[in-house]
Each structure stands twice: as structure tokens, then as C-alpha cells.
N, C-alpha and C positions, 0 to 999 in steps of 0.2 A: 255445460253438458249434463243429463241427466243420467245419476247414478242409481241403481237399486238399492243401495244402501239407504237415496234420502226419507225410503219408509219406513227402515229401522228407527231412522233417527226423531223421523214424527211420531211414532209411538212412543215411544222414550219421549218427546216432548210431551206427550199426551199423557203418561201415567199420573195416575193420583198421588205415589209416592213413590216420586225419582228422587234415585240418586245421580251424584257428579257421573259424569260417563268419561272414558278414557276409549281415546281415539286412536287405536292401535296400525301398523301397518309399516312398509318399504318406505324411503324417501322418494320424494315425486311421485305419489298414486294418488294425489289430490287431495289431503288430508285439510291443511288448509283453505281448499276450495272450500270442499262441502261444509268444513264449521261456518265459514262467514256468508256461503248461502243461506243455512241453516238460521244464524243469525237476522239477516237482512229480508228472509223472504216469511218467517213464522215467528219475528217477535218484535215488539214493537222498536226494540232498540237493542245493541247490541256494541261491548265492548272489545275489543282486538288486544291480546296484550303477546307481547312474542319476548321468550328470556334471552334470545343469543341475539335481536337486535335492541333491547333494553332491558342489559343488565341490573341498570340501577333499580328496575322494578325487584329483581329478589331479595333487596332491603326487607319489604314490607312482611315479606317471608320469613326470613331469618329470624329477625328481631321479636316477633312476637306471634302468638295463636291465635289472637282475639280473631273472631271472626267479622266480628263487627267494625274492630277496626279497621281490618284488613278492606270492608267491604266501602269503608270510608274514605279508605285511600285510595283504592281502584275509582268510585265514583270521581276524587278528586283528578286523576290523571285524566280519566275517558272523557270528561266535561260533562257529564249527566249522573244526576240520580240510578241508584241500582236498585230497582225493586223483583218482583214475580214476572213483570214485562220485560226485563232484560236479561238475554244470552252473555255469561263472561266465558270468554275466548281464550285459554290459554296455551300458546303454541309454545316448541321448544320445549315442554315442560324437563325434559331431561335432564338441562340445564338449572336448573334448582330443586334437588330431590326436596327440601322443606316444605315446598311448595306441594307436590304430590303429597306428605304427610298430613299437609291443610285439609284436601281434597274433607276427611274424614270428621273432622269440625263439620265442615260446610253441612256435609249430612245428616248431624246431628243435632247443630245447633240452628242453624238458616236451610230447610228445606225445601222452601218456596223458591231459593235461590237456581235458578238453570246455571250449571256450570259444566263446561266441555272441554276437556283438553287434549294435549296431542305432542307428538317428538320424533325425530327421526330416528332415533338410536333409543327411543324408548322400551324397546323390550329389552335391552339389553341391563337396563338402570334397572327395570321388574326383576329382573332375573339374578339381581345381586343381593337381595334381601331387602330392598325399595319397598315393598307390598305394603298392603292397608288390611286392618281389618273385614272378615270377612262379611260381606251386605252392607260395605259401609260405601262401593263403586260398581260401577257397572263398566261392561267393554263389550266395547265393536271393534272389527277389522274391516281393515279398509282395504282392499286388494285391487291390482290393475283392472282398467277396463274390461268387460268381457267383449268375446264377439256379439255378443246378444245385446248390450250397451250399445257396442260400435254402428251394425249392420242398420239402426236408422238414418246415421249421416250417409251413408253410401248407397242406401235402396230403400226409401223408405217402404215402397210397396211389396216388398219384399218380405220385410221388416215384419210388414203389418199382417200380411200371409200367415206367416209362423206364430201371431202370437195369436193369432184367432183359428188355427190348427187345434183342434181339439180331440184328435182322433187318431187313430192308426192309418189310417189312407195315405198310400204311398205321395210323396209330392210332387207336381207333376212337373215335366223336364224343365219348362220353360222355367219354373222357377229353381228348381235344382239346380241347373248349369249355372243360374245367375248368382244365386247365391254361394255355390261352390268357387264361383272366380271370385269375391268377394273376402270369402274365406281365405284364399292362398294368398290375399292383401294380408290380412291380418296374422297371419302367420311372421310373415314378411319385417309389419311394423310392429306388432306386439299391441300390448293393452296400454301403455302408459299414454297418461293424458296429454303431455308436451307432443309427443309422437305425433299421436292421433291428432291433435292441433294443427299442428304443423305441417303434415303431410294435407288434410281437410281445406288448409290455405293452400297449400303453393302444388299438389298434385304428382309430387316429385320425392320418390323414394329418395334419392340420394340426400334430401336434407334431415329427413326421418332419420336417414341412417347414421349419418355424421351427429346429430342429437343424441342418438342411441349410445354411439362410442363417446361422447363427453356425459353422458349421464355412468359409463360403465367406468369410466377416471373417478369421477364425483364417488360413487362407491367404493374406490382403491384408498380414497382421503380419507375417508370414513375408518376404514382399518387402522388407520394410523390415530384412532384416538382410543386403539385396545391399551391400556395402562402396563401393560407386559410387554415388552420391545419384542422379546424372541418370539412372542403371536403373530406378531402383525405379518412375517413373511411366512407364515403359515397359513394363517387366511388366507393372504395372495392367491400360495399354492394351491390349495384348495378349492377356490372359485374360479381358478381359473382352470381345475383340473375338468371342471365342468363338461364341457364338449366332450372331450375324450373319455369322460365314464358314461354318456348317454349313447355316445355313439357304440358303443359292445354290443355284440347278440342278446348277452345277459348284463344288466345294467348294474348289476348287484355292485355297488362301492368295491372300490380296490384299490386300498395304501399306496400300493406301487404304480399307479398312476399317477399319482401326488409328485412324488420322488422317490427314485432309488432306495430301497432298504428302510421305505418309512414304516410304522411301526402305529396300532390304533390308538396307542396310550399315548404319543406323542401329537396326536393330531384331534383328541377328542373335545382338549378346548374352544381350537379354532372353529371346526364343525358344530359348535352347540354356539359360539358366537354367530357365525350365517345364519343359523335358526333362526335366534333369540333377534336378532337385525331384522328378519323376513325377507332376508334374500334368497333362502331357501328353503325347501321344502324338504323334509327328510322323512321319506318311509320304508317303516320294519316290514322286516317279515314276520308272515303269518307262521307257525307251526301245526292252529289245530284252527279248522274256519268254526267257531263257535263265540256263542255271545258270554262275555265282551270278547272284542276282537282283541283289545287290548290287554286282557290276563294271558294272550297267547303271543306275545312280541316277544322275536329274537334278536333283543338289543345288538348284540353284535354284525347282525347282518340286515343292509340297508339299503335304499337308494338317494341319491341328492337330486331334487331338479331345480332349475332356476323359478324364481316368482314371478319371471314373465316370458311369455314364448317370445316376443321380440328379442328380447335382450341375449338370449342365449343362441336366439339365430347369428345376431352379431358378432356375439363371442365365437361362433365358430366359424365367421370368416366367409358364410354364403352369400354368394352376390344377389343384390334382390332382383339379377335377372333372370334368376332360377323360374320367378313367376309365369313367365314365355314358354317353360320348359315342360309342358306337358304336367304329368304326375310325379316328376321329379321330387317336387319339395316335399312331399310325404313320403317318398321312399329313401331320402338324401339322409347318412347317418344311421342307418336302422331305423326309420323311423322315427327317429328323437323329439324331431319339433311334433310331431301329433302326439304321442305318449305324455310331453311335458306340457300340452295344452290339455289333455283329455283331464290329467293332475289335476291341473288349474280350476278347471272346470268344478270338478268334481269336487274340490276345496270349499267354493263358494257356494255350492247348494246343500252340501250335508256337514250334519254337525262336528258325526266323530270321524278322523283324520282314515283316510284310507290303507289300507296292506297289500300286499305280493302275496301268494301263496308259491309255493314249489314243490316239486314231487323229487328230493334228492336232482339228479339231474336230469330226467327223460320228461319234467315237462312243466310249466311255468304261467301261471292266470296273473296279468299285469297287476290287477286290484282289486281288492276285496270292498265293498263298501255294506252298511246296513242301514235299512230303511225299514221300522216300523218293523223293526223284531226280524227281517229276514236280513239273510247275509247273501250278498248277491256278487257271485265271481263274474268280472268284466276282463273281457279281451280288445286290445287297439288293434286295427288292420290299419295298414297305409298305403295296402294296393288291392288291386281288384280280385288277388287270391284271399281268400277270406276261413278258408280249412283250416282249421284249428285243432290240434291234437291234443293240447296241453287244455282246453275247454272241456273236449269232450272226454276227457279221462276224469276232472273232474266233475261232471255234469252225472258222469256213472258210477262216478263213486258216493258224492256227496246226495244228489239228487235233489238240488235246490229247485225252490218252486218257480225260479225265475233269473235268467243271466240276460246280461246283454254286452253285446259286441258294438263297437263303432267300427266304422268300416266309409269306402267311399260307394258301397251300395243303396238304394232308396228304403226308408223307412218302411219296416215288417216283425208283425209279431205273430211267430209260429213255434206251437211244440214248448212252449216255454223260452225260448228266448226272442227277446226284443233287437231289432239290429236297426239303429242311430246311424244316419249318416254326420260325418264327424263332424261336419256345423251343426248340426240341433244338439249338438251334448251339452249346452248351457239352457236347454231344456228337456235333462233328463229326470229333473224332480216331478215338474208338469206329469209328464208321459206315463208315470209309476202314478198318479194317483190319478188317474184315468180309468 
């Protein structure tokens, strides 16, 4: 499957002076796909080494820095010579922090060396004081499929429509409707790769689905390697309090979703573990919409959403025969599965991490994003009322040169604001530099 990422990762090959790259992301978003694409399809050879299916390989780690040697013993295991031609592949790295310490050798002493690694639970090892010198690595995130990934296996012409759209022009029905049934698939299955696999073989939600629920177990197992016992059913509670904090009028996190009389200080660990995992998405609120967005965050008040709209469809138990049901699945929950896809979206094209804004309580802009020096308040619609009060209070107040709405109406920019039909939001970078 073609990712967008694999052009990140070809410039990264292409640099004059790369450093090791660290291959960040969720378990199952294809991190191991794309290194050994990576490997197989832009170098002439390329070695695989994984630490949780060969331990014995974090010997070479341990034991000693040499880089050279290290680079001697890799060559001996992979059956080839390691030169400037070969990609080293190291998956799991989590599982031998020494090895990520290596990472910084390698760029110092062997820079000719391509080296790429990756873990499931690697942000979480970063996040413990793991880290490298600074300029001595580089990182990518690797995030579920988008719909803008997906919609070539499903339409290609479709597909092909939207990426040679280069303009404001509304899109015309025929392919709107097509692509809009399209979309409420993807809502459905989510961005992850097995999904999308699987469902692309057999046609048949319900094996998508049942994948979904054994990858949302696989994540439960995951908790259980928090080193702190009393954590682990804290996460639990926490991820799985999901559904029911997205589903609120106002999404804004609430303890007592969690459990009875829970309390922030008790659950502040767990929720910086989902972060730091990438299972979730955690955004402040704004207080003052100015740059940075981020000298104006109110740590205490927040929102969670899952890192894939499949998965948290699942979790909250929607039959994917909801797809038959008209405009339901956008309005089913307040809205939740389009808000946490709009997220998603929104994640993968810009840099700095999005905000909420609020007006005390009479009125509320989903997210704040900046592009190019402008801060631009975005509102989600998930039905065909699209009136907005909490936009236009602050559209008059703030007086930005530019908002946009997603909505299930056809692509239009008037008066300053642009309004996205909520499949093209994984082309709202495109649109803004138009």
C-alpha cells in the first residue's frame, strides 16, 4: 500500500547528511511495512533485525559502543557486507534501550551508514529519559492510513478527481455522492492497515470489525507492560472511558467519566502513557488565540481522542450497519466519529498540534490550527445544519483572515471562510495554499 509518508522517508534517504531516523507511531500502523519497503525498493540491500523476535541480537548492544563492531556483527548475522548501499532495519528497538543510545555513535562515527528504527511502545521508552543528543537523530510519525491513502483502492477515479482539483469549484454531485459513500466506509473501518487489508480482500465489514476488537485486546496487553501495577487499570479506565467523553455536547475531559470521585492527579500518569503509546490524541485548550498557540495552553483542561476513527467506532459498540442509515453515522454520538477524524486529519498535515478555544460557556470553536503565521478557528458540522454561533462570535471578535468549517455541504469559499466537505479534510493543506 502506498503511504505518504514514503516521501518523507526518500528525502531522508536523499539527504547529504542523514542522520539515524526513529520511526515513531501506534502498534499496527505499518511501521514495519514501510522500513522494509523502504529497504527493498531504494537500496540495494537491506538488513531486518527485530529485538523482541531476536533477543540474542541486544548482546552486540550491551556489550560494547564500537560502532564498527557492532557494524561487523550485524553484517555477520544479515549474511552481507554493510556499506552506504545498505538500509539497517531495527524494529522493536524498545526492547533494548542501549541500542537506541548506539543510534548516536552511528551519527557520529559511520554517517554514511542508513540506519532506521522503530517500537511499539517506543514513545513511551523516549519519554522516560531514553533520549539522544540533540542533532544526533531524526523522527517521523507514522499515523494510520488516511482517507486520502484509502479512497484509491475504493475509487480510483475518484481518487484521481480530488488530487487534480486544484481549485475552489464546487465538486460536482456525481462524484460527491460517490465519494461521500466512500467516506462513511472509512469511518466504519478506520485507517489501520490490517483493517483496510482485510476488508479490500473479503468485502465484509464484519471481519474488519472483529480485527478491530482483537487489535483493541492487543492494546489492553500493551498496558500491562506499565511497570507500576496500580497504572495499568487506570489506563484501562481511561481508554476505555473514550466513547463516553466524545460522545458529550462539550468533549472537554471529565475524571468522573473515568470513575466515581476520580481526581486529575490520580489519573495524570495513565493519560500521559496513551499519549506517549500514540493511542491518543490529547488537546488543550486555547485561552488567548495568538502565536504560539502554545504559550496560551490550559494544561488542566483538555480533550482525548482515539488515533484512529475505526477503532473508536468500535469501542463504542456502532454496528457498521449504521452505513444504510442515511446520515446517521455523522450525527450518531454528537458527532464524535467526524470531530475525531477531522483531529486525525488535521494531525497529519500540520506541524503544531491543534486547540479548542471557548468563550466561558455560550460558545466553543472545535480547533484552533496555524498555518503560515495565521491562526485559523475550524468548526465540525455533521449534519446539514451548518449555523454556527460559537464561529461567528468568534469570527467578530477575533477577526481572522480566514476560518473554515467541515460540513457535509460542497466545497465553497466566501467572506473568508472556506467550507470542506468532510472527505477533502485530508486536503486542507492543499486548499490553504491555493
Amino acid at each position: 500500500m502506498e503511504r505518504a509518508i514514503q516521501k518523507d522517508l526518500l528525502i531522508w534517504k536523499n539527504k547529504p547528511h542523514r542522520l539515524p531516523l526513529i520511526l515513531q507511531g501506534a502498534r499496527q500502523v505499518g511501521k514495519t511495512y514501510i522500513m522494509k519497503w523502504l529497504g527493498s525498493h531504494h537500496y540495494q540491500k537491506h538488513i531486518y533485525l527485530n529485538f523482541d523476535e531476536q533477543p540474542e541480537i541486544k548482546e552486540f548492544f550491551t556489550t560494547n559502543k564500537q560502532v564498527n563492531r557492532i557494524i561487523e556483527l550485524l553484517s555477520l548475522i544479515g549474511g552481507t557486507p554493510i556499506d552506504e548501499n545498505t538500509l539497517i532495519i531495527l524494529d522493536e528497538i524498545q526492547e533494548c534501550p542501549q541500542a537506541l543510545n548506539t543510534l548516536k555513535y552511528f551519527a557520529e562515527n559511520r554517517p554514511e551508514i542508513s540506519i532506521i528504527c522503530a517500537g511499539s511502545l517506543l514513545g513511551i521508552l523516549l519519554n522516560k529519559g531514553n533520549s539522544f543528543p540533540v542533532g544526533k537523530v531524526e523522527f517521523l510519525t507514522l499515523h494510520p492510513m488516511t482517507f486520502r491513502e484509502v479512497l484509491p483502492y475504493w475509487d480510483e477515479t475518484a481518487a484521481k478527481y480530488l488530487e487534480t482539483h486544484n481549485s475552489f469549484e464546487k465538486i460536482p454531485e456525481l462524484f460527491f455522492n460517490s465519494i461521500l459513500y466512500q467516506f462513511k466506509k472509512y469511518l466504519i473501518i478506520g485507517g489501520m492497515p490490517a483493517a483496510i487489508t482485510l476488508f479490500n480482500q473479503t468485502n465484509l465489514f464484519e471481519e474488519s470489525d472483529q480485527l478491530l476488537k482483537n487489535l483493541l485486546l492487543s492494546y489492553q496487553g500493551d498496558f500491562a507492560k506499565h511497570p507500576i501495577m496500580s497504572d495499568i487499570a487506570k489506563i484501562t479506565q481511561v481508554f476505555e472511558s473514550l466513547p463516553s467523553q466524545l460522545s458529550r455536547e462539550n468533549k472537554k475531559f471529565v475524571f468522573q467519566l473515568v470513575r466515581d470521585g476520580a481526581r486529575a492527579r490520580e489519573f495524570e500518569d495513565a493519560i500521559q502513557w496513551l499519549v506517549n503509546s500514540g493511542l491518543v490524541h490529547r488537546i488543550h485548550l486555547n485561552t488567548k488565540p495568538a502565536l504560539p498557540l502554545s504559550a496560551y495552553d490550559q494544561v488542566n483542561a483538555f480533550k482525548l481522542y482515539c488515533f484512529d476513527v475505526g477503532l473508536i467506532r468500535r469501542m463504542s459498540t456502532l454496528s457498521p450497519k449504521v452505513l444504510g442509515e442515511g446520515n446517521r453515522l455523522f450525527t450518531e454520538f454528537k458527532g464524535a466519529l467526524t470531530e475525531n477524524f477531522i483531529l486525525q486529519s488535521l494531525i497529519t498535515q500540520f506541524q503544531e498540534q491543534p486547540r479548542y478555544w471557548t468563550s466561558g460557556n455560550s460558545a466553543e470553536v472545535d480547533f484552533l490550527i496555524t498555518y503560515e503565521n495565521l491562526i485559523i478557528p475550524i468548526e465540525v458540522k455533521s449534519d446539514q445544519n451548518v449555523k454556527s454561533r460559537s464561529l461567528t462570535l468568534f469570527r467578530n471578535h477575533y477577526q481572522p483572515p480566514l476560518s473554515i468549517r467541515y460540513s457535509l455541504q460542497n466545497l465553497e469559499k466566501r467572506d473568508g471562510l472556506l467550507n470542506i466537505p468532510l472527505f477533502m479534510a485530508d486536503y486542507t493543506k492543499d486548499k490553504l495554499s491555493q
